[in-house]
KOLKENU-647101 format. One line per 3 residues: their letters; for each residue x, y, z of C-alpha. Coordinates in steps of 0.02 Angstrom, whole numbers, plus 50000, padded with zeros to 5 digits. Each point is the difference from the previous one (the first is absolute). Layout:
! residues N
a> X/Y/Z  ...
! end
This chain:
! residues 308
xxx> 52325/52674/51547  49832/49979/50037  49926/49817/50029
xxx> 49822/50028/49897  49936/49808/49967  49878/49965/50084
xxx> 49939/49831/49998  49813/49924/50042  49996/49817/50078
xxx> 49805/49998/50016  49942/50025/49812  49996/49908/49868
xxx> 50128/49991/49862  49973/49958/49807  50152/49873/49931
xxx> 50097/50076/49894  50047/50175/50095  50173/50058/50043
xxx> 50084/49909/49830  50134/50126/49934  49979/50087/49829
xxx> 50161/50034/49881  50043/50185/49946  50014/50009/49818
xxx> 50000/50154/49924  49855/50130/49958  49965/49999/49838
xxx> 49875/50165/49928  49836/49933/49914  49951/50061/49873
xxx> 49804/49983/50036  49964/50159/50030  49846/50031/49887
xxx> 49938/49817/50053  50001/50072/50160  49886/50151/49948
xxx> 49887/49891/49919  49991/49889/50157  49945/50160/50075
xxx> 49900/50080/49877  49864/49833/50024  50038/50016/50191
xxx> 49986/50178/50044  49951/49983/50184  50069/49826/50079
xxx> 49939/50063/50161  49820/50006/49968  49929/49869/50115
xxx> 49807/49902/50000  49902/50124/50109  49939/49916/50165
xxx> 49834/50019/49965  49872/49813/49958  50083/49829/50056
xxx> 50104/50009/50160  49954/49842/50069  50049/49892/49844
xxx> 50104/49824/49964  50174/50062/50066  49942/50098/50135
xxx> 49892/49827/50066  50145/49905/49967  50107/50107/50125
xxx> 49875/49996/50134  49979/49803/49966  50175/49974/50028
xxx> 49994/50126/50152  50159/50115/49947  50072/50105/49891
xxx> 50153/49914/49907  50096/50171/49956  50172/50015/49905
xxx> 50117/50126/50092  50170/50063/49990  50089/49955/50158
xxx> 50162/50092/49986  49937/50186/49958  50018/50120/50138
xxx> 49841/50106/50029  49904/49897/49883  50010/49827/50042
xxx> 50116/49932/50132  50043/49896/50140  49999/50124/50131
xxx> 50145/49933/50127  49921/50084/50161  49829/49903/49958
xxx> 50033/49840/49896  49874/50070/49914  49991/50039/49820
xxx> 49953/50198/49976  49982/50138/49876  49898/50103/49911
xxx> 49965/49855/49874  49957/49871/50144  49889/50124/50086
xxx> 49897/50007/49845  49984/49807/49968  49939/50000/50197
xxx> 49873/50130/49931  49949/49889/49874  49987/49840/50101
xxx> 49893/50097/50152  49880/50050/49846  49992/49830/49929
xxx> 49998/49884/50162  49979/50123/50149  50162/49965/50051
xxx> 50150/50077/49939  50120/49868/50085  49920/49848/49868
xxx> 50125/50020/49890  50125/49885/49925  50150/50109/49936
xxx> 50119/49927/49857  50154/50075/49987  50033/50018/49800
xxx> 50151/50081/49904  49958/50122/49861  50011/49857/49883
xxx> 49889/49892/50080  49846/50141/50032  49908/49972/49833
xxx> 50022/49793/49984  49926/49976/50191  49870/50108/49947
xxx> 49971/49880/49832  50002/49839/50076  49893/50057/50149
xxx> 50133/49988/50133  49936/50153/50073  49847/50096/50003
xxx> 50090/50195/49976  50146/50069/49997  50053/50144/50086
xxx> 50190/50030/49972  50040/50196/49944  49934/49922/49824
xxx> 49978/50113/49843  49873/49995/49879  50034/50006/49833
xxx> 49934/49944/49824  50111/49866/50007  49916/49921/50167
xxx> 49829/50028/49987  50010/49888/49866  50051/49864/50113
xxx> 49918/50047/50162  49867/50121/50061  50035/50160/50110
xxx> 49908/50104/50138  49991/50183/49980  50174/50094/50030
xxx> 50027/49986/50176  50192/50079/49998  50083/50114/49862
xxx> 50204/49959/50001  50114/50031/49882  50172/49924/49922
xxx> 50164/50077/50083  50188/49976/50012  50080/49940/50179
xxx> 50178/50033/50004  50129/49978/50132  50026/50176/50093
xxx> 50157/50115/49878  49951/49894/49841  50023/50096/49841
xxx> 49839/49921/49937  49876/50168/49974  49840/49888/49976
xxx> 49917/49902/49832  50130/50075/49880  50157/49953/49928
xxx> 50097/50037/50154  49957/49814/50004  50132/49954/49865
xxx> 50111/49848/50050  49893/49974/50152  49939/49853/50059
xxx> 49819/50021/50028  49889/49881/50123  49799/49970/49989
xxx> 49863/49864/50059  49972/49858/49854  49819/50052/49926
xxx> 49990/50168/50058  49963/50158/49914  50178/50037/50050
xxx> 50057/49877/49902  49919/50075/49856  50037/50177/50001
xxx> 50186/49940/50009  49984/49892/49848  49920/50117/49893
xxx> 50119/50148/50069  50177/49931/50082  50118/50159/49958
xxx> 50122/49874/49966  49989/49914/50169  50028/49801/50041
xxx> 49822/49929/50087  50014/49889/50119  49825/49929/50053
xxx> 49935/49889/50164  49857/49933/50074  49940/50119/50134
xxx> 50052/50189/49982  50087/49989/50168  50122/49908/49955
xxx> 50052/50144/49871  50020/50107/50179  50112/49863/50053
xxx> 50113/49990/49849  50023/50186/50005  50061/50002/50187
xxx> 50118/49864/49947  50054/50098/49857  49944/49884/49870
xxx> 49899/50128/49886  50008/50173/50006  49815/50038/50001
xxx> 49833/49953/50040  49858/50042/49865  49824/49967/50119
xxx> 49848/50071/50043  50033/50157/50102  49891/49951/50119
xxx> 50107/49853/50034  50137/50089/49994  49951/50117/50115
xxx> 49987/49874/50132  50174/49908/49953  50076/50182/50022
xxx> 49910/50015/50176  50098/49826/50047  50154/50036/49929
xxx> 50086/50182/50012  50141/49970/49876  49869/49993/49861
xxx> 49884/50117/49914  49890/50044/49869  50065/50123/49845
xxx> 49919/50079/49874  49810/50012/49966  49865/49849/49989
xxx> 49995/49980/49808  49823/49903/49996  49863/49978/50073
xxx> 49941/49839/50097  49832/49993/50080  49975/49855/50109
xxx> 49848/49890/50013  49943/49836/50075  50019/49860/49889
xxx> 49860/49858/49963  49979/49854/49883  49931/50050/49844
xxx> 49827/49899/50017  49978/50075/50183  49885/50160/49946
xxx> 49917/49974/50175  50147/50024/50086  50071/50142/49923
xxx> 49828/50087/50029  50001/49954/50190  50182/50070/50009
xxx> 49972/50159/49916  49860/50019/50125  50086/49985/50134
xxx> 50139/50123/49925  49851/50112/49984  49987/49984/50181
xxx> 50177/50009/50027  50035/50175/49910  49832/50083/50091
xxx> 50032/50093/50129  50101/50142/49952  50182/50037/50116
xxx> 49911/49878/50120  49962/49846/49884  50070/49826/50013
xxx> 50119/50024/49833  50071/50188/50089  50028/49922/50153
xxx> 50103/49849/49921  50108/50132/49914  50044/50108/50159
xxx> 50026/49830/50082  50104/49914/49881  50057/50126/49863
xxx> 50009/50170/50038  50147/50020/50043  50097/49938/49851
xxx> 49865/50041/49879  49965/50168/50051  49841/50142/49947
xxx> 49865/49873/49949  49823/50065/50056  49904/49882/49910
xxx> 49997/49837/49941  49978/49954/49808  49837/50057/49920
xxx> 49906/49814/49947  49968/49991/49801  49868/49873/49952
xx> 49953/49916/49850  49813/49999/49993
! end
């Protein structure tokens, strides 16, 4: 069984992360044409403020006042945002971007601060100021851009089973019937399985590796998570995989503080930045580096949408 926690001693770590969740049982909703309307007045969640006027405003001076970048992180994602063993360093494709964002902000991309945060945790740190972004494999929806404001796309994942290796689980579909299903409390995950559990038991927790953990230990059955998560958990562990066919889509952006407009215009800059280049810009080279081999035939990364 492979050993796929990987714990970071040099961040910093919200209270409250790493409390157990009960399973209860998936229930259907029936909210289905609340749902549509929620889209129908939210057509594009994606669309970000174009980084065009004010770069330079209030929460941009306030990061180069205090002289880092406080940035919320996963620290348990392999590929994405890690504790790389051979380094002591933490790595991935998400922490190479927030390094990105902190050499554009201070000159420097070693002034940052990161905060590790479980799923749970992303959107409150970003509330109460406890961070500055948020770069965590972090979808946007209509749901959170009510809450918080998002960069452009950055990342398109989408929602996928993980099931031990000789499962009879086929993917999202009622070969999940009597199954005891595992997701991270707050994520889109979460969601998909409440509104749709083919008669499956959830069982949710704090970070989405812990889901991996349960499964190795035989505790649930399957894994519901962002493929690109996934992906990664399958590269650590070779008893596990991913069935079926993503059965969403989840585009990934940077995550602000509502009242931060600056900010989110000084990141989507620098993801303009980022993305240029063609096969040799900073955003293709992070995916050969950290992705492409789990993740495999991306040529491009996400086209930005913007608001105005």
């Amino acid at each position: 069984m492979a050993v796929c926690a990987l714990t970071a001693t040099a961040v910093t770590l919200l209270p409250g992360d790493g409390a157990p969740h009960r399973a209860v049982p998936a229930a259907a909703t029936t909210a289905r044409p609340a749902e549509q309307a929620v889209k129908d007045t939210c057509p594009s969640p994606e669309a970000s403020l174009r980084p065009t006027g004010d770069l330079d405003g209030p929460a941009v001076r306030r990061i180069k006042q205090q002289g880092h970048l406080t940035a919320g992180v996963d620290q348990n994602s392999y590929r994405w945002g890690y504790r790389d063993p051979a380094t002591g360093e933490l790595s991935g494709f998400d922490i190479d971007l927030v390094r990105a964002i902190a050499k554009d902000i201070l000159g420097d991309p070693q002034k940052v601060n990161f905060v590790a945060l479980s799923t749970s945790n992303r959107i409150p740190a970003l509330r109460q100021h406890k961070v500055d972004i948020v770069v965590r494999t972090m979808t946007i929806n209509c749901d959170r851009i009510r809450q918080v404001a998002f960069s452009t796309e950055y990342f398109k994942g989408g929602q996928q089973v993980m099931v031990p290796k000789g499962s009879p689980v086929t993917g999202f579909d009622d070969s999940l019937k009597g199954k005891r299903v595992c997701t991270a409390d707050g994520s889109t995950a979460k969601a998909e399985v409440e509104r749709a559990p083919h008669g499956s038991t959830l069982l949710t927790v704090t970070n989405q590796l812990d889901c991996l953990v349960r499964l190795q230990l035989g505790q649930v059955d399957a894994v519901v998570n962002d493929n690109a998560l996934a992906a990664g958990q399958a590269a650590q562990d070779p008893t596990v995989q991913l069935v079926g066919q993503p059965f969403t889509a989840e585009p990934y952006g940077v995550a602000m503080n509502l009242d931060d407009k600056d900010l989110v215009r000084r990141v989507n800059k620098v993801l303009e930045d980022y993305r240029s280049g063609g096969s040799d810009s900073p955003w293709m080279r992070a995916y050969r580096h950290w992705l492409a081999s789990d993740l495999k035939g991306i040529d491009a990364p996400p086209e930005p949408k913007y608001l105005d």
